[in-house]
C-alpha positions as YAML, in Angstrom:
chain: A
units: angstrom
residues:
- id: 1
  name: UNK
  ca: [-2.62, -15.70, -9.36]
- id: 2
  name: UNK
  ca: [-2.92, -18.06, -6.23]
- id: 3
  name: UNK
  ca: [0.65, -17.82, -4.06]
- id: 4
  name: UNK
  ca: [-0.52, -20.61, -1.50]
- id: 5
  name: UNK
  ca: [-1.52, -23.89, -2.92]
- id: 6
  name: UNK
  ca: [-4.83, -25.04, -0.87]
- id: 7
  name: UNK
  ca: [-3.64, -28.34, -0.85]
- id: 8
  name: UNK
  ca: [-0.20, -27.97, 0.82]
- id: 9
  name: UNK
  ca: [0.49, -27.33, 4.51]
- id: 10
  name: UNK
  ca: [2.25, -24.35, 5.74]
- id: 11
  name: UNK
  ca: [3.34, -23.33, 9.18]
- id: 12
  name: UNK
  ca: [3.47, -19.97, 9.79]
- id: 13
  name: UNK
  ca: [7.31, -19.81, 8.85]
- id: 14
  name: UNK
  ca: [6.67, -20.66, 5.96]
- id: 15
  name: UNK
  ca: [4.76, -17.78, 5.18]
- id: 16
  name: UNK
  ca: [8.46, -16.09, 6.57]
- id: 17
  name: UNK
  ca: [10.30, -17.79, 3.87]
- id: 18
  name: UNK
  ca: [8.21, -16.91, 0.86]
- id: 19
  name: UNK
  ca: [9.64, -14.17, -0.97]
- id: 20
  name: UNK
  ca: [6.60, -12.62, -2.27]
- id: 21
  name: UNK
  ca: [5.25, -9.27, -0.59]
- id: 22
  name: UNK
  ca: [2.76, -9.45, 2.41]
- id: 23
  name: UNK
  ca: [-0.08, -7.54, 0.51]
- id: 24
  name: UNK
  ca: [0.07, -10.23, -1.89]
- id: 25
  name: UNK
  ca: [0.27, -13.26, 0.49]
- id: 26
  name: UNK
  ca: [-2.96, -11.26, 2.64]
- id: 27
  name: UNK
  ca: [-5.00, -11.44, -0.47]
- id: 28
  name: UNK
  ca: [-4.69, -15.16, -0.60]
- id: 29
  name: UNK
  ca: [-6.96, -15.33, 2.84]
- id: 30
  name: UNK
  ca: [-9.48, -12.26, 1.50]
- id: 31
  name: UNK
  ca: [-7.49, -9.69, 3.64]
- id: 32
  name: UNK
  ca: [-6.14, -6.21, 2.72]
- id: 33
  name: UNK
  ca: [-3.11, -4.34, 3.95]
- id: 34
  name: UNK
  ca: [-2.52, -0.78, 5.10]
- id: 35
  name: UNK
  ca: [0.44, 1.02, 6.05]
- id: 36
  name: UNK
  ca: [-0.28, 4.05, 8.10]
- id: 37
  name: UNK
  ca: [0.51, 5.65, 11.27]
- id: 38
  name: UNK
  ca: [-1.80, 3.87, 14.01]
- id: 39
  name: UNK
  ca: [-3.26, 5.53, 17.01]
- id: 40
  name: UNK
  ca: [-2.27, 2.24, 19.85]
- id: 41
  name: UNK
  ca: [-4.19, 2.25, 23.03]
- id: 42
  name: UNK
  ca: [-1.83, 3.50, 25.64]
- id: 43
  name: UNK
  ca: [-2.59, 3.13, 29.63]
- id: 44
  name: UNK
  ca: [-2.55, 5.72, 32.15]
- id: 45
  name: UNK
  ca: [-1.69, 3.72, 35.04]
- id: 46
  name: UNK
  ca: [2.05, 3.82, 36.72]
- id: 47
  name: UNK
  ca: [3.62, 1.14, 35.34]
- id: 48
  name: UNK
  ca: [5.76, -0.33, 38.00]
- id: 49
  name: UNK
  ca: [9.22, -1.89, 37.31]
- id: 50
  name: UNK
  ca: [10.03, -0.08, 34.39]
- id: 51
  name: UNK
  ca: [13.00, 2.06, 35.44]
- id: 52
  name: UNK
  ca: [14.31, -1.04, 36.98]
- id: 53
  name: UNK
  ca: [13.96, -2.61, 34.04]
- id: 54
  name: UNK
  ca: [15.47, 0.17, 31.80]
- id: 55
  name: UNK
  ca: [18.23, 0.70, 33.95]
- id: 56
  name: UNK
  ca: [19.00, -3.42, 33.59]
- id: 57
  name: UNK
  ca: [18.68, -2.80, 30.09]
- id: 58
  name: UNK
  ca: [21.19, -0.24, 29.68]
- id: 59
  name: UNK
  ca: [23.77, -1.96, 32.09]
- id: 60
  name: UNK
  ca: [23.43, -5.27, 30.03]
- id: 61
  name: UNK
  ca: [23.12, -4.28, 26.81]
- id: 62
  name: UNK
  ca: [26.77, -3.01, 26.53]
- id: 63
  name: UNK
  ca: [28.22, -6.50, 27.58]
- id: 64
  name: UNK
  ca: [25.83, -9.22, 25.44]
- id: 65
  name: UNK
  ca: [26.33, -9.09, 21.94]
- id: 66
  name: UNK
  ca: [22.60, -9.34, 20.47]
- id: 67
  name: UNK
  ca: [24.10, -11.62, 17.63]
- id: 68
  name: UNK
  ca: [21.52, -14.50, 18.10]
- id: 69
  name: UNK
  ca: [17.95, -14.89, 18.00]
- id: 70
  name: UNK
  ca: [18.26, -16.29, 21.30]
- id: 71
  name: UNK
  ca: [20.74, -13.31, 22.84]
- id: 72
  name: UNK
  ca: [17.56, -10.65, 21.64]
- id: 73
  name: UNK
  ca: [14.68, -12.88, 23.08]
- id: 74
  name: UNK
  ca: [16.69, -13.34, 26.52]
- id: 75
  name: UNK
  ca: [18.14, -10.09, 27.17]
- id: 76
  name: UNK
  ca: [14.89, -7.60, 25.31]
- id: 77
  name: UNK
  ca: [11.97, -9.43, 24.39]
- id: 78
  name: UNK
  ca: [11.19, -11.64, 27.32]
- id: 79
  name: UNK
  ca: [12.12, -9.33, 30.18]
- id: 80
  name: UNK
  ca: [9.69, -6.55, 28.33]
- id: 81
  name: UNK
  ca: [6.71, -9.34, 27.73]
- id: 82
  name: UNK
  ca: [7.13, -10.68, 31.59]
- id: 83
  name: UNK
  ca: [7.12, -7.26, 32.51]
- id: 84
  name: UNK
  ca: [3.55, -6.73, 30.61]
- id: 85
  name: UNK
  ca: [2.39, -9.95, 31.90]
- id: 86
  name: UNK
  ca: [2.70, -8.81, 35.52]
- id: 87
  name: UNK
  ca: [1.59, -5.20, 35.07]
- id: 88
  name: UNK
  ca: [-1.45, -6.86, 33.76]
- id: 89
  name: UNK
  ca: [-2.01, -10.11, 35.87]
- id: 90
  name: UNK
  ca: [-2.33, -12.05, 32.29]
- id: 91
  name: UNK
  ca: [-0.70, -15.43, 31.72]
- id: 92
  name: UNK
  ca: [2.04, -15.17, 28.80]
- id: 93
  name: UNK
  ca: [2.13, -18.11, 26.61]
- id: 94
  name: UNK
  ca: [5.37, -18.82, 25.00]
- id: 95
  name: UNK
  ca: [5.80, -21.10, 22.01]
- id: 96
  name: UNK
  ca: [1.70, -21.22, 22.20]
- id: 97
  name: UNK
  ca: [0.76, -23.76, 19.51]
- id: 98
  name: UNK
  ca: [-2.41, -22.73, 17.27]
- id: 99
  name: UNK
  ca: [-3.71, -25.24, 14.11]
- id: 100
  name: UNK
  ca: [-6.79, -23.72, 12.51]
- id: 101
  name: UNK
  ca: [-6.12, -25.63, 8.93]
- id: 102
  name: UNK
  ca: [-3.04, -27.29, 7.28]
- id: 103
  name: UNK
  ca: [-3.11, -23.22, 5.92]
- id: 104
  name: UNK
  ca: [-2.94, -21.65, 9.45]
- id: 105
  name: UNK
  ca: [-0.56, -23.75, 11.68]
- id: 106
  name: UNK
  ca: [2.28, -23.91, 14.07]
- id: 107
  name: UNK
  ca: [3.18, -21.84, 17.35]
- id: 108
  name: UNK
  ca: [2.98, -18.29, 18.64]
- id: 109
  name: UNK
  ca: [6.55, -17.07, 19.96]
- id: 110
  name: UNK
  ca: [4.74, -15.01, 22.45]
- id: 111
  name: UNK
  ca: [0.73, -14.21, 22.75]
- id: 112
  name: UNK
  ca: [-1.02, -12.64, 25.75]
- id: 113
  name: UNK
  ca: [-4.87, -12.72, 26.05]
- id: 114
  name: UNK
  ca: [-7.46, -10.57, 27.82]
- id: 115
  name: UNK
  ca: [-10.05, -8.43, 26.17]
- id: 116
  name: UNK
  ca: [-7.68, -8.01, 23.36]
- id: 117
  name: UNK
  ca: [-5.67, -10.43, 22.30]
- id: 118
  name: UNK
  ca: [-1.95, -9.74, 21.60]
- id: 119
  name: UNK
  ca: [0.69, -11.49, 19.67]
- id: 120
  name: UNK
  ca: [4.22, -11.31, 19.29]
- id: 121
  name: UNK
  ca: [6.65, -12.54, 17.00]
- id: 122
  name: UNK
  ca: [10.35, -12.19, 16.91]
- id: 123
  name: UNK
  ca: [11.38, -11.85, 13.22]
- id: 124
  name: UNK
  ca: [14.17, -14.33, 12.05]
- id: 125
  name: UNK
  ca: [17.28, -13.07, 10.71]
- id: 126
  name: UNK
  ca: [16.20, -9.44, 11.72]
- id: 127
  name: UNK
  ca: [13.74, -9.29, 8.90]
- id: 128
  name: UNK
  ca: [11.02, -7.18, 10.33]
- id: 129
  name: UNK
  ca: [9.22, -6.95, 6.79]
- id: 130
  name: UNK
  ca: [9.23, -11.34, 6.43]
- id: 131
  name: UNK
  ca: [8.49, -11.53, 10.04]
- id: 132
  name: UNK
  ca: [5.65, -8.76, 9.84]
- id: 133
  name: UNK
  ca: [4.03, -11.15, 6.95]
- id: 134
  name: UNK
  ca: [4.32, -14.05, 9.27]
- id: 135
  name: UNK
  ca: [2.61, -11.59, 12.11]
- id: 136
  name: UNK
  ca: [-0.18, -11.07, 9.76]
- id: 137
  name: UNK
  ca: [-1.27, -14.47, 9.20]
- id: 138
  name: UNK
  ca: [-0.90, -15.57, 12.62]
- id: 139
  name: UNK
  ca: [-3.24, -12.65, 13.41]
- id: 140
  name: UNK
  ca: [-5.55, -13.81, 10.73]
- id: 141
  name: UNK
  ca: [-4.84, -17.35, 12.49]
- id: 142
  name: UNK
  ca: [-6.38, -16.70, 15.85]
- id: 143
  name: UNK
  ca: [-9.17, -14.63, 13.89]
- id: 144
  name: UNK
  ca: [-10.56, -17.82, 13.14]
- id: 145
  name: UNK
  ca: [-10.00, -19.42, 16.37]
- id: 146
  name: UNK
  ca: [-13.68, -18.86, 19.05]
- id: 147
  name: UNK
  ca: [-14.95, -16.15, 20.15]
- id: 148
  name: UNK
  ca: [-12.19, -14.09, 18.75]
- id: 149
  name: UNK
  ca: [-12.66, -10.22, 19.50]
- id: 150
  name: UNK
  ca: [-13.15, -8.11, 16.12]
- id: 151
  name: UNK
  ca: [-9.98, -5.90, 16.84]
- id: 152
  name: UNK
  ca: [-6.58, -8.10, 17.22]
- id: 153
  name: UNK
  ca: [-3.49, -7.05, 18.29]
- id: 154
  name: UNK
  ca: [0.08, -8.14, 17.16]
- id: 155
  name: UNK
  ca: [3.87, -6.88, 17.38]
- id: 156
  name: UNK
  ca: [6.91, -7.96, 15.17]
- id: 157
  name: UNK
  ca: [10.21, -7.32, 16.67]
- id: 158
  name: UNK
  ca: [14.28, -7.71, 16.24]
- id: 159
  name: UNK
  ca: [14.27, -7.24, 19.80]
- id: 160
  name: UNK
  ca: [15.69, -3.41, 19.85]
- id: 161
  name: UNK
  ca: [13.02, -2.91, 17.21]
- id: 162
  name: UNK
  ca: [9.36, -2.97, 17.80]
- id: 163
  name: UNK
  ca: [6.54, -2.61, 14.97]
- id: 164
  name: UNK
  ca: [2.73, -3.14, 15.12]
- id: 165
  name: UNK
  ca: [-0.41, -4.30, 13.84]
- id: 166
  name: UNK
  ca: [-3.86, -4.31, 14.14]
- id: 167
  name: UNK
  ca: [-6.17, -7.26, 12.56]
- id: 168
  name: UNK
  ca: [-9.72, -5.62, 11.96]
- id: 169
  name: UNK
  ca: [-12.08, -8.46, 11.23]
- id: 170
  name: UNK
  ca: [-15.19, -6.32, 10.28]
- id: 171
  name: UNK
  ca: [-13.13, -5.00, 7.21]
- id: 172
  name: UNK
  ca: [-11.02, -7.49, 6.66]
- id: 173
  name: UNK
  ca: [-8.14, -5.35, 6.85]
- id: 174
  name: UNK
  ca: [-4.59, -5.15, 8.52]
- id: 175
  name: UNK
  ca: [-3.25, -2.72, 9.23]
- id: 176
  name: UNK
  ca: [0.53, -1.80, 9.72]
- id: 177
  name: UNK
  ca: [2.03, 0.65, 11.59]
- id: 178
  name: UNK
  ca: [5.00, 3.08, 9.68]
- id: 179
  name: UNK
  ca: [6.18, 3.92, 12.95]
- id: 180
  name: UNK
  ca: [9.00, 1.91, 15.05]
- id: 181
  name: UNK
  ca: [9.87, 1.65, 18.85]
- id: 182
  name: UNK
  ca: [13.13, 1.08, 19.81]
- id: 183
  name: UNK
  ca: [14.55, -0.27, 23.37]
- id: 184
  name: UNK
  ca: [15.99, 0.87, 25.69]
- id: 185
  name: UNK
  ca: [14.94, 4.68, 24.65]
- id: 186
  name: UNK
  ca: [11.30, 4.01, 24.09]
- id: 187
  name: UNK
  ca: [10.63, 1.63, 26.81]
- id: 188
  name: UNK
  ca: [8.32, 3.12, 28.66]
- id: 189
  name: UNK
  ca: [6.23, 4.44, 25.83]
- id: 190
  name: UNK
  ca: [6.51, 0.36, 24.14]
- id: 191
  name: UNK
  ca: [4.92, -0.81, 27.55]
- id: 192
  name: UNK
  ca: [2.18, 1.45, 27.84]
- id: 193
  name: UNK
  ca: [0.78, 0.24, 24.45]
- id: 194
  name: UNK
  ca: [1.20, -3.56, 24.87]
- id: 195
  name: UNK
  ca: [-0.43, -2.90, 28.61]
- id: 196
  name: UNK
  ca: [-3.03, -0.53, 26.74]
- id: 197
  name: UNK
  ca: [-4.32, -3.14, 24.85]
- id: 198
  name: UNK
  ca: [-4.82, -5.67, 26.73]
- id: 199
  name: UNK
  ca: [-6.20, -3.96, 29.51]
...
């Protein structure tokens, strides 16, 4: 049984909102989903910055309650992503808007391209498992979109919490990482994926 009607429109929080499981949604666009532990890229370059930026983290964090969607983006996602967007001398679109079909619509919170391409999305009302369905069509999104690598790239996060995903066009597949990083303690180990992939 069909979950999205072809002849409606979605954005892709809408796909948030529907209550139905991501597997289920995925098989609506021909994908599969797979839940394992995944093997990230991870550079070996220093990464400069980062115990500035943890030690910012750790002196803030105690003073800004992360109550808000906005409180998480200011104070955890955007100084990490500005961070990775320096380290790699890669623009870092915010708010990027993407319309493959009245199916595939709306805008990227945060997506970085180089070889790989690598999207972020900040999951509303902490709910990594709705926002990791909304991660997974946005990566099936900018599958569509030219010259599109075969490997893609995406992240769903709270802001403390960090979760992956890799969109594999050959088999159709996306896959879902079981493991979490968590800020401030895994900083360092978080950056050296996100700069892994895209350099």
């Amino acid at each position: 049984m069909k979950i999205i009607q072809p002849d409606s429109s979605y954005t892709f929080r809408s796909y948030f909102e529907l209550s139905n499981d991501t597997d289920e949604i995925l098989a609506d666009f021909d994908y599969h989903l797979i839940k394992k532990r995944l093997q990230l890229p991870k550079t070996n370059r220093q990464l400069s910055g980062i115990v500035e930026l943890k030690q910012n983290l750790e002196d803030v964090l105690p003073y800004v309650p992360l109550t808000s969607e906005t409180a998480r983006r200011e104070i955890l996602v955007a100084p990490v992503l500005s961070r990775v967007a320096i380290i790699c001398q890669q623009i870092l679109r915010i708010e990027y808007p993407v319309k493959v079909n009245n199916l595939l619509q709306g805008n990227l919170d945060y997506l970085i391209r180089s070889i790989h391409s690598l999207i972020v999305v900040e999951a509303k009302r902490d709910d990594l498992t709705r926002g990791f369905t909304q991660l997974a069509v946005e990566l099936i999104a900018l599958s569509m979109l030219d010259e599109s690598p075969d490997i893609i790239y995406g992240t769903v996060t709270i802001g403390n919490v960090w979760i992956f995903g890799i969109l594999d066009i050959n088999s159709r597949t996306i896959f879902q990482d079981i493991g979490t990083y968590t800020l401030p303690d895994n900083l360092e180990n978080l950056i050296s994926i996100l700069v892994g992939i895209l350099e």
